[in-house]
KEMARMI-580346 format. One record per residue (C-alpha): x, z, y; residue in three letters. Coordinates in nm, 4 decimals, always signed. Each point is the difference from the previous one (the first is absolute). Layout:
N
c1 X; c3 Z; c2 Y; rest ala
...
REM end
This chain:
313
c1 +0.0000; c3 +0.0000; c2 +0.0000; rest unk
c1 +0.1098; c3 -0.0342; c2 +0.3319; rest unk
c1 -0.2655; c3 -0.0876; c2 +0.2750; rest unk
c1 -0.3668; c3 +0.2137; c2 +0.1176; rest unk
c1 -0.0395; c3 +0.1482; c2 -0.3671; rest unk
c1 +0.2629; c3 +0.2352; c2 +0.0749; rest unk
c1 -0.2586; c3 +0.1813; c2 +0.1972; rest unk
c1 -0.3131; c3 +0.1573; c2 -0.0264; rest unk
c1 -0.2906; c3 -0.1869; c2 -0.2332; rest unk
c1 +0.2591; c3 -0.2321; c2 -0.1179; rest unk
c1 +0.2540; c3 +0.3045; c2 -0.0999; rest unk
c1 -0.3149; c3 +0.1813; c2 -0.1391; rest unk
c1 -0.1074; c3 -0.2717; c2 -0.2021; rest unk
c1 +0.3929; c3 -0.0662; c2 -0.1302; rest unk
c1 -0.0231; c3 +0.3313; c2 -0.1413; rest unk
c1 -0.3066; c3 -0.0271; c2 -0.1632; rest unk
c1 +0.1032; c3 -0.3070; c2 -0.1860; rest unk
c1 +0.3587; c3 +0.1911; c2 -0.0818; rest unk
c1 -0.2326; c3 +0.2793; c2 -0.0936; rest unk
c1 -0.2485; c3 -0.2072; c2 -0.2897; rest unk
c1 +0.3110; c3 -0.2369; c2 -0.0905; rest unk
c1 +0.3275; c3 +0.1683; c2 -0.0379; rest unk
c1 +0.1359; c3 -0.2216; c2 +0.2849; rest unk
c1 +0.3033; c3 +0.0551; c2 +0.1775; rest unk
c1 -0.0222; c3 +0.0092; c2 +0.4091; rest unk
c1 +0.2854; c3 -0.1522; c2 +0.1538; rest unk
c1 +0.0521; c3 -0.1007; c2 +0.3715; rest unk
c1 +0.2528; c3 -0.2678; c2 +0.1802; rest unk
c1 +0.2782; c3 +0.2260; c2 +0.1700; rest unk
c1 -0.0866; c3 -0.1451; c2 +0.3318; rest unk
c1 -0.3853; c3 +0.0168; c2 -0.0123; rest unk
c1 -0.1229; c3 -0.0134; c2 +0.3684; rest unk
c1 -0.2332; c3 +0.3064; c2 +0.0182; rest unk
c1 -0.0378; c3 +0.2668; c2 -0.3202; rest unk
c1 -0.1883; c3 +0.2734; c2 -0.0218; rest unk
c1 +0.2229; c3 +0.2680; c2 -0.0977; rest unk
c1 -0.0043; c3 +0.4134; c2 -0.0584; rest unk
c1 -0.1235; c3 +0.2498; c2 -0.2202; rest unk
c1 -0.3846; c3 -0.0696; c2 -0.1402; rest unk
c1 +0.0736; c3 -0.3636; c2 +0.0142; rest unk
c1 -0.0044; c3 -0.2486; c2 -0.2613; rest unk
c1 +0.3430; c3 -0.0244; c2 -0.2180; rest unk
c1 +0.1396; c3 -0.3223; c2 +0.0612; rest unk
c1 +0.4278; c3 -0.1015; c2 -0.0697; rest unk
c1 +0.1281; c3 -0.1297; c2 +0.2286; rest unk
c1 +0.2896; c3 -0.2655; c2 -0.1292; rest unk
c1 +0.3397; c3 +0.0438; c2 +0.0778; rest unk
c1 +0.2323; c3 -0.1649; c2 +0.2620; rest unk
c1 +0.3291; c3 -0.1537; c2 -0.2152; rest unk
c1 -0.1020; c3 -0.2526; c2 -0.2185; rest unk
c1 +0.1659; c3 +0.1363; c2 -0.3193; rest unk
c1 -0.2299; c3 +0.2910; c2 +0.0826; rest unk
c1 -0.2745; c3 -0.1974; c2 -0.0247; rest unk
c1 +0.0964; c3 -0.1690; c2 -0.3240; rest unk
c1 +0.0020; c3 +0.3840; c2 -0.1801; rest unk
c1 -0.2926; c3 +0.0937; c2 +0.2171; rest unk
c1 -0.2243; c3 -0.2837; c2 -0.1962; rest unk
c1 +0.1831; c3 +0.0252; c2 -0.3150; rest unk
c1 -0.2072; c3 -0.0883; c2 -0.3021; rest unk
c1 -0.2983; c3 -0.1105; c2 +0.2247; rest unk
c1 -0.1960; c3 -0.2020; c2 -0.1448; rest unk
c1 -0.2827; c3 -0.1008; c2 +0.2091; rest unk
c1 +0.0085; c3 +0.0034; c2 +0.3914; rest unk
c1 -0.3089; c3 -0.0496; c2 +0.2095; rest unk
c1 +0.0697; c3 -0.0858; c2 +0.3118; rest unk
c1 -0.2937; c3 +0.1128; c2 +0.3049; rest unk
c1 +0.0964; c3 -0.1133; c2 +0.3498; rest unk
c1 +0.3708; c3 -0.0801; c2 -0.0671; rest unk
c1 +0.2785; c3 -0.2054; c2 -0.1787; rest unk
c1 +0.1792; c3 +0.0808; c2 -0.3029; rest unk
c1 +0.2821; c3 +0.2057; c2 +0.0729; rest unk
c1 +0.3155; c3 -0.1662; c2 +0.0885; rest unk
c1 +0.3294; c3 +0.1352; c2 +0.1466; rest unk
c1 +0.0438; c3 +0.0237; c2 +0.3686; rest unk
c1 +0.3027; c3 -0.2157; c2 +0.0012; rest unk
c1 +0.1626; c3 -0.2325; c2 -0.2324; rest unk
c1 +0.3116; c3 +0.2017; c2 -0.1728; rest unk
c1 +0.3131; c3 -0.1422; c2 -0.2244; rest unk
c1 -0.0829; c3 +0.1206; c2 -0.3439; rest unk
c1 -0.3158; c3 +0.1497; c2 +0.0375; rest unk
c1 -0.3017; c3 -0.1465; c2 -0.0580; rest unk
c1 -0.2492; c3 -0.0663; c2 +0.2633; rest unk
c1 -0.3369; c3 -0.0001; c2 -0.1815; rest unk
c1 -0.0389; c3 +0.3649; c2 -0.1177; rest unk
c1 -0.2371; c3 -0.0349; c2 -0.2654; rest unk
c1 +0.0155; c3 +0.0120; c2 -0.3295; rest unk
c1 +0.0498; c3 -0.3093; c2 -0.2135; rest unk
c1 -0.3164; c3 -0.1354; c2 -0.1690; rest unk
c1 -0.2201; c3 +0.2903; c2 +0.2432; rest unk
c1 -0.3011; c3 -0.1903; c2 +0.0779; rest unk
c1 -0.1378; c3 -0.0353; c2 +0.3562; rest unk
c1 -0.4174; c3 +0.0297; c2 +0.1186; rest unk
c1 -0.1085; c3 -0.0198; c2 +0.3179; rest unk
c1 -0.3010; c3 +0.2337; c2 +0.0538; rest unk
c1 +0.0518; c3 -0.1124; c2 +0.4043; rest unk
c1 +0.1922; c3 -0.2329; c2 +0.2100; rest unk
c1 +0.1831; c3 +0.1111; c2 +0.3294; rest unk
c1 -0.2695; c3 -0.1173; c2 +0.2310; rest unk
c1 -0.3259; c3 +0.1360; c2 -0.2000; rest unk
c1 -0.1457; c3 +0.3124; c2 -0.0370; rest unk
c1 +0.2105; c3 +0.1858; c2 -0.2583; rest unk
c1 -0.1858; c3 +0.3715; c2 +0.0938; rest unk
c1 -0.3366; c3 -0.1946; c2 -0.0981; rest unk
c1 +0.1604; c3 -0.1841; c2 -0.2950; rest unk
c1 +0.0862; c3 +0.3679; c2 -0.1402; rest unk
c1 -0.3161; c3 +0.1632; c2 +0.0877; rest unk
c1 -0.1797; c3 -0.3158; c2 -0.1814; rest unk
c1 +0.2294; c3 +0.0753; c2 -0.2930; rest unk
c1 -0.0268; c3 +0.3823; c2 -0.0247; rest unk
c1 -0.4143; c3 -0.1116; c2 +0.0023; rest unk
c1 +0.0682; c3 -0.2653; c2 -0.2832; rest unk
c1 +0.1825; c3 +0.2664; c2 -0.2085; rest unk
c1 -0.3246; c3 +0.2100; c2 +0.0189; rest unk
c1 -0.0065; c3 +0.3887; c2 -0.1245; rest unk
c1 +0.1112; c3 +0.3013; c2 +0.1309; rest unk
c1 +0.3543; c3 -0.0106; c2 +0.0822; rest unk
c1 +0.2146; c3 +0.3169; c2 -0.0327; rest unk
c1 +0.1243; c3 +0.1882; c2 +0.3181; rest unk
c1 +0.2929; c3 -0.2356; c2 +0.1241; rest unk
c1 +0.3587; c3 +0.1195; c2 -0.0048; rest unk
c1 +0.0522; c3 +0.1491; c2 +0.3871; rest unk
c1 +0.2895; c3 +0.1172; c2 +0.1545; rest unk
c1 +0.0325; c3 +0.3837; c2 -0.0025; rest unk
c1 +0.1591; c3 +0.1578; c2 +0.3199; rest unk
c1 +0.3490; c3 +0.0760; c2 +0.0039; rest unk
c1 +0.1957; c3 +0.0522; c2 +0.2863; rest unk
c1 +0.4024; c3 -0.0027; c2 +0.0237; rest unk
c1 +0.1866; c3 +0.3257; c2 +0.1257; rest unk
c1 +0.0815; c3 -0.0140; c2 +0.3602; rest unk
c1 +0.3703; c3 -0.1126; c2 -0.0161; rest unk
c1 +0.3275; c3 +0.1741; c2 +0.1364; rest unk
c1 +0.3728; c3 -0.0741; c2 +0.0957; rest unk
c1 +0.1063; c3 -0.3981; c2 +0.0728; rest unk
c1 -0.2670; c3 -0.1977; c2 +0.1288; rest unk
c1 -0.0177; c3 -0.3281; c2 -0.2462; rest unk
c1 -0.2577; c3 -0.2798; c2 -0.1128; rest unk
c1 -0.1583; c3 +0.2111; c2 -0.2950; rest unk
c1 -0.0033; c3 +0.3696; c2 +0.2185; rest unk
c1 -0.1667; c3 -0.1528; c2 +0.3021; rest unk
c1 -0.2618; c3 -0.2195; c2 -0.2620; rest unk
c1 -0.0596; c3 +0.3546; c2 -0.1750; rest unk
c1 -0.0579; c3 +0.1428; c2 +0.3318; rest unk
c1 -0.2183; c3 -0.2872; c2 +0.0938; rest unk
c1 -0.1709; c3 +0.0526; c2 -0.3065; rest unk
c1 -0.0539; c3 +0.3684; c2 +0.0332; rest unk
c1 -0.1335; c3 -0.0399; c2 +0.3792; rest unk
c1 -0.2137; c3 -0.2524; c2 +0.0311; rest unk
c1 -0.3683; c3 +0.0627; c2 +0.0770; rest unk
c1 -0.3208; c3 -0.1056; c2 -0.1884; rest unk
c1 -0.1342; c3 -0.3567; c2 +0.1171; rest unk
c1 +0.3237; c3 -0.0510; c2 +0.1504; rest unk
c1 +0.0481; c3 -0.3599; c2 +0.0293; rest unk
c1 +0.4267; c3 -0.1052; c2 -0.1112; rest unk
c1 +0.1479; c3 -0.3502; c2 +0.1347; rest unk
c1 +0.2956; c3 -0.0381; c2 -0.2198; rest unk
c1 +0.3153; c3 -0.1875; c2 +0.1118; rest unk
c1 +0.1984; c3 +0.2520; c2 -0.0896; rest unk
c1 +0.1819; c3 -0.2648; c2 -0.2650; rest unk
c1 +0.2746; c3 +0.1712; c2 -0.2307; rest unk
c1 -0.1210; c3 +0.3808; c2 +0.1192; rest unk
c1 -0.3699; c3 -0.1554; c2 -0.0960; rest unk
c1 +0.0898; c3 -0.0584; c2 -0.3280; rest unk
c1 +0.0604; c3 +0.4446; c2 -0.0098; rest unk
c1 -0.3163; c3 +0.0687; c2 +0.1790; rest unk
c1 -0.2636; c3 -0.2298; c2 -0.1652; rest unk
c1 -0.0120; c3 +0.1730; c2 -0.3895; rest unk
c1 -0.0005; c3 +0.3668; c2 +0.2037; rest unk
c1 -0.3029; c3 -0.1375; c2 +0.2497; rest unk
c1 -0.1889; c3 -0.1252; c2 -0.2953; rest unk
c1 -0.0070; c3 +0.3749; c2 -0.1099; rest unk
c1 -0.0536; c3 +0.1574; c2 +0.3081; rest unk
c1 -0.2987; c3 +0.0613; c2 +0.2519; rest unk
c1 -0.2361; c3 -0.3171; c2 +0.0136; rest unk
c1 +0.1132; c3 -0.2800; c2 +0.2101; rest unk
c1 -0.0594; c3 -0.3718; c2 +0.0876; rest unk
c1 +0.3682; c3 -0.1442; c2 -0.0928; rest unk
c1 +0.0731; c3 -0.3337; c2 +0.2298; rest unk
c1 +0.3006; c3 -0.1920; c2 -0.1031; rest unk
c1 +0.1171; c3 -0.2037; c2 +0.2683; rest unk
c1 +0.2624; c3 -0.2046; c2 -0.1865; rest unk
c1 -0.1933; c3 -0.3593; c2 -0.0085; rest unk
c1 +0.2532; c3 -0.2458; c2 -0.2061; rest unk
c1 +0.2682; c3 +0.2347; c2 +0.0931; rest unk
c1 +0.0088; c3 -0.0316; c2 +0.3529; rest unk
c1 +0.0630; c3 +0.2685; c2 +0.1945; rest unk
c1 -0.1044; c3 +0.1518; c2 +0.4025; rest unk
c1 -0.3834; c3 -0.0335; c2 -0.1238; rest unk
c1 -0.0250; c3 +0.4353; c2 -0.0464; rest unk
c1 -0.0423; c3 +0.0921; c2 +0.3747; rest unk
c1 -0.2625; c3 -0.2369; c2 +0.1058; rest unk
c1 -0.1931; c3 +0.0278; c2 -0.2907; rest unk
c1 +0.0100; c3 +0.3798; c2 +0.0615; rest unk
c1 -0.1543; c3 -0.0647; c2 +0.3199; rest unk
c1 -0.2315; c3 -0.2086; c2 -0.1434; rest unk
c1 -0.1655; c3 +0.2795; c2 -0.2245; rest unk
c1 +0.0359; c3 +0.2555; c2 +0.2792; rest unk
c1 -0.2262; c3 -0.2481; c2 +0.2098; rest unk
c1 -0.2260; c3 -0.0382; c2 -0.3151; rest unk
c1 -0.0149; c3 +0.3809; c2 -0.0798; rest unk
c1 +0.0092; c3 +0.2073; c2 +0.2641; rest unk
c1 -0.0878; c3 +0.2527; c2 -0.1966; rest unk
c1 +0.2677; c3 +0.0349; c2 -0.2588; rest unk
c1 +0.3526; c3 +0.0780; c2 +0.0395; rest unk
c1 +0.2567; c3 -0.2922; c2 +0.0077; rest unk
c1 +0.3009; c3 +0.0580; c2 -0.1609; rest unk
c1 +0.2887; c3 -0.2880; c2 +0.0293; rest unk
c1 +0.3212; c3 +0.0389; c2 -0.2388; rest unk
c1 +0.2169; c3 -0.2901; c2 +0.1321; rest unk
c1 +0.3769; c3 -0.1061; c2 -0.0791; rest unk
c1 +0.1987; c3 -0.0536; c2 +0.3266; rest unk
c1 +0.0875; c3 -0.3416; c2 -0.0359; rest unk
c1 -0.3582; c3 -0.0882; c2 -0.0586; rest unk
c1 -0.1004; c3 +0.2121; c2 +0.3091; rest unk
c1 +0.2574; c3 -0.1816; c2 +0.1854; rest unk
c1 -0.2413; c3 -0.3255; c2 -0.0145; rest unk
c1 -0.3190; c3 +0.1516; c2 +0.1789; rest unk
c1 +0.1275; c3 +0.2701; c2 +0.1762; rest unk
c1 -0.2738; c3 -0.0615; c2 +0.2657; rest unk
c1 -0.2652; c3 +0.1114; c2 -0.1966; rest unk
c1 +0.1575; c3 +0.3697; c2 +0.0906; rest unk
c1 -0.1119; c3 -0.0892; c2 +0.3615; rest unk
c1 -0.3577; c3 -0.0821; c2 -0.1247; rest unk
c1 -0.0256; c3 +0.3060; c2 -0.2012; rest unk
c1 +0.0639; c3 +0.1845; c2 +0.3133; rest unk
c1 -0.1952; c3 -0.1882; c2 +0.2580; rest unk
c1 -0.3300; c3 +0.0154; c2 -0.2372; rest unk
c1 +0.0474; c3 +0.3811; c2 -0.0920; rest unk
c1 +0.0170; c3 -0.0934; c2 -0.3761; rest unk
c1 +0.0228; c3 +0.2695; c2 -0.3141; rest unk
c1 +0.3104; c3 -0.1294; c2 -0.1221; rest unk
c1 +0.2953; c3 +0.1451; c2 -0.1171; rest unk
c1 +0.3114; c3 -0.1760; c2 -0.0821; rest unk
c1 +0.2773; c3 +0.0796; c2 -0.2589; rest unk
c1 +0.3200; c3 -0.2353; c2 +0.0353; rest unk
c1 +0.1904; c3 +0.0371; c2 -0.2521; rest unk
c1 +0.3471; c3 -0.0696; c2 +0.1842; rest unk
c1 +0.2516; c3 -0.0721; c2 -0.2321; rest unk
c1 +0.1663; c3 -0.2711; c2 +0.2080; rest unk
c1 +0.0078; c3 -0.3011; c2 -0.2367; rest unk
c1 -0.2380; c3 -0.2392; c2 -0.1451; rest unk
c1 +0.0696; c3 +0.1597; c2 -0.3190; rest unk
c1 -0.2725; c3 -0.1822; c2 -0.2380; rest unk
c1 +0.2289; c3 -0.3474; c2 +0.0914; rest unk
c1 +0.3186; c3 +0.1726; c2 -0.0863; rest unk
c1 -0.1999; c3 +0.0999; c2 -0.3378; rest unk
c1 -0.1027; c3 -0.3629; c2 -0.0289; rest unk
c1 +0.2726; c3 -0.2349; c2 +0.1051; rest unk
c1 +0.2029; c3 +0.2173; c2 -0.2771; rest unk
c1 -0.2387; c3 -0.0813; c2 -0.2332; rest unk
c1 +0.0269; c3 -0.3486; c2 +0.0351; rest unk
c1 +0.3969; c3 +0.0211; c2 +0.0295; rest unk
c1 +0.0201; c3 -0.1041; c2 +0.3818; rest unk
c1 +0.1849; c3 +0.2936; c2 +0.0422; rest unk
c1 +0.3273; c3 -0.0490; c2 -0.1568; rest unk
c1 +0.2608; c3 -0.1150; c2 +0.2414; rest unk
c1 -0.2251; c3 +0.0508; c2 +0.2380; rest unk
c1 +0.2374; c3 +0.1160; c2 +0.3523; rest unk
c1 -0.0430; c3 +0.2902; c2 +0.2212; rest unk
c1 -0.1955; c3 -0.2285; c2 +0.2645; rest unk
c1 -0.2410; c3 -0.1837; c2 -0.2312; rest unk
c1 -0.0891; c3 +0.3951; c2 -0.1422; rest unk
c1 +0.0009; c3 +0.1095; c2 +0.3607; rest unk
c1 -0.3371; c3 -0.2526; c2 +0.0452; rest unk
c1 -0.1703; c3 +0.2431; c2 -0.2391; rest unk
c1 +0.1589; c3 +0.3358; c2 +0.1978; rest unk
c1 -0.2009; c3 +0.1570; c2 +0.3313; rest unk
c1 +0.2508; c3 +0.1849; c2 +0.1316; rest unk
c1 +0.2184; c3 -0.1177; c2 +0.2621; rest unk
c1 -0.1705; c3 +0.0882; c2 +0.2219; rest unk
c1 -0.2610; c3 +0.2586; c2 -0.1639; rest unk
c1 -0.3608; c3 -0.0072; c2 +0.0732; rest unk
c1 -0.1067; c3 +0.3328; c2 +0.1453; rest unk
c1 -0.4109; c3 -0.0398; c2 -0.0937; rest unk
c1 -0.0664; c3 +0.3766; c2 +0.1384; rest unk
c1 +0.1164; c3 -0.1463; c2 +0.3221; rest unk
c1 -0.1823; c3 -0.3422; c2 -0.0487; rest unk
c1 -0.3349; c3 +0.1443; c2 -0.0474; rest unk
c1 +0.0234; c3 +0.2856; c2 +0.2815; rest unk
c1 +0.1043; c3 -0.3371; c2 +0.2403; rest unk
c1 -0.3051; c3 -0.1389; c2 -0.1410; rest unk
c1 -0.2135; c3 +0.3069; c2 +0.1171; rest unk
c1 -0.0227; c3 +0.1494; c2 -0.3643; rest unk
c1 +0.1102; c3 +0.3645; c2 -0.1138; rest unk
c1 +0.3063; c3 +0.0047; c2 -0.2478; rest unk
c1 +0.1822; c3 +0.2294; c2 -0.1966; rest unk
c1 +0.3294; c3 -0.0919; c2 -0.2189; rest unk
c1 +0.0543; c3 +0.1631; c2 -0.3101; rest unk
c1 +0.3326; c3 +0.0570; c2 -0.2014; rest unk
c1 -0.1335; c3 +0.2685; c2 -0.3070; rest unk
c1 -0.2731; c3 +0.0108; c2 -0.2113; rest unk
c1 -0.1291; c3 +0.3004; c2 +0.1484; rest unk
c1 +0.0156; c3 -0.1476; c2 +0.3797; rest unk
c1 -0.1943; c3 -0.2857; c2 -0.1172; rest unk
c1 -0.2722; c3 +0.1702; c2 -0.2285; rest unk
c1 -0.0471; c3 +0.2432; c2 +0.3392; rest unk
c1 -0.0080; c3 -0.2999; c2 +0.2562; rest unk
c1 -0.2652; c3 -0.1803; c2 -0.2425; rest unk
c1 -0.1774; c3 +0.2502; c2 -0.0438; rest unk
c1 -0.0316; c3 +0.1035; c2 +0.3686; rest unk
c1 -0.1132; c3 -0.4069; c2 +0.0382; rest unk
c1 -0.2793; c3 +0.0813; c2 -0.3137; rest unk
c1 -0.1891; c3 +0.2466; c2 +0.2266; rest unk
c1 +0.0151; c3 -0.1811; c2 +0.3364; rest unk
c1 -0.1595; c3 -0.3103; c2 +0.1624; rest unk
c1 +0.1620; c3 -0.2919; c2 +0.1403; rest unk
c1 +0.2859; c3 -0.2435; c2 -0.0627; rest unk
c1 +0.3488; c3 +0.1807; c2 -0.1150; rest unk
c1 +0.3103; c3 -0.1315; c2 -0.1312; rest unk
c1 +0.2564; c3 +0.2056; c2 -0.2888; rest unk
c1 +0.3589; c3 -0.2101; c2 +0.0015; rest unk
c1 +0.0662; c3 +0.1224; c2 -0.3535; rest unk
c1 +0.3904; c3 -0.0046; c2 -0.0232; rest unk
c1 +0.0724; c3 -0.1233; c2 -0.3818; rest unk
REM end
């Protein structure tokens, strides 16, 4: 699944079916908006490396696909294989990318008729608060272990997200929104402002890489001049780290020289984004331990307006 059954009827209905059939839930990685929490509906979310995917699906034999593709890797690797499925596994499409794959399941779970048991739901359980060196799994556990019911999460965090999203799918209820369309990155602070504009209502909370941020850094402005819920979390650690990850994947990396590397590098000079968002009219904090950030986020948790945590990783 990847599309509007990852929410509401459509997620209810997914778990019925599970529920009568024995079937196994799985989501893409980058699904646009998920439903996430404790008392929602159980669904696996598939990994991010492609040989992870290939042991993920091990010995499937069936996939049916609702609202999505079958699952390929995200880039083309020496020596790996970029379809992840199984040999011989057998493909059915139950609903194409541009039809109504929340309605498909609910006419499903209606053709399957009977009673279906209780689905499998997430039971709460919250990370400790972490201490000492601030780092990408500490501040997702303290992300985790903050974060208010309803809150609405734009996720651009990209290697700290891949921490933060199996503790958030255990945590406190939330709508997860992964900004990460075809791998492109800068979409995480407009779309934030987007679903503070939406939903007044609910808290907004942003976790954004700096290099990303670096692309729409205006948005910070907006936030500010339309008195929007929002916190951000950059996570500042100064590099465009998921390329270094990739490019030495692929091999790009070898005899690579200090000044092709240093295109990947954001130091020199350093982006001070505590600075950047109080020039843009925005309260900021910058945090360098666990405990500085869990206290700054949670300060941001019980107040109203935009605010901005440079996470130091």
């Amino acid at each position: 699944m990847r599309g509007r059954e990852l929410a509401g009827a459509g997620l209810e209905a997914a778990g019925r079916v599970a529920a009568k059939t024995g079937a196994r839930l799985m989501c893409d990685l980058f699904s646009p908006r998920t439903e996430l929490g404790a008392g929602r509906v159980a669904v696996e979310r598939l990994p991010y490396l492609a040989e992870q995917i290939v042991q993920f699906l091990a010995g499937t034999e069936q996939l049916i696909l609702v609202g999505t593709k079958p699952p390929a890797s995200f880039f083309a690797y020496p020596n790996i294989p970029s379809w992840c499925s199984p040999e011989g596994c057998r493909f059915a499409v139950l609903a194409a990318e541009h039809e109504d794959a929340a309605q498909a399941l609910e006419a499903l779970d209606a053709a399957l008729g009977g009673t279906a048991p209780t689905p499998t739901r997430i039971a709460l359980t919250l990370p400790p608060l972490p201490k000492g060196q601030l780092a990408p799994f500490t501040l997702a556990q303290a992300v985790a272990h903050l974060t208010p019911e309803q809150t609405i999460v734009v996720d651009e965090g990209v290697t700290t997200s891949l921490l933060m999203g199996p503790l958030l799918t255990r945590a406190r209820p939330i709508d997860h929104l992964m900004a990460t369309t075809g791998g492109a990155i800068g979409q995480g602070l407009p779309v934030a402002v987007g679903a503070a504009v939406a939903c007044p209502d609910r808290k907004v909370v942003c976790v954004e890489g700096d290099g990303s941020a670096a692309y729409t850094m205006q948005s910070l402005w907006t936030m500010a001049r339309e008195h929007l819920d929002v916190t951000v979390v950059i996570c500042a650690n100064r590099s465009y780290a998921v390329l270094k990850i990739e490019l030495a994947r692929v091999g790009a990396t070898l005899g690579a020289g200090p000044r092709a590397m240093s295109m990947l590098d954001l130091h020199d000079p350093e982006m001070n984004w505590a600075r950047i968002a109080q020039g843009m009219g925005i309260e900021a904090s910058r945090a360098t331990t666990s405990e500085e950030f869990a206290a700054q986020y949670e300060s941001a948790m019980q107040q109203r307006g935009p605010r901005l945590i440079e996470a130091m990783l």
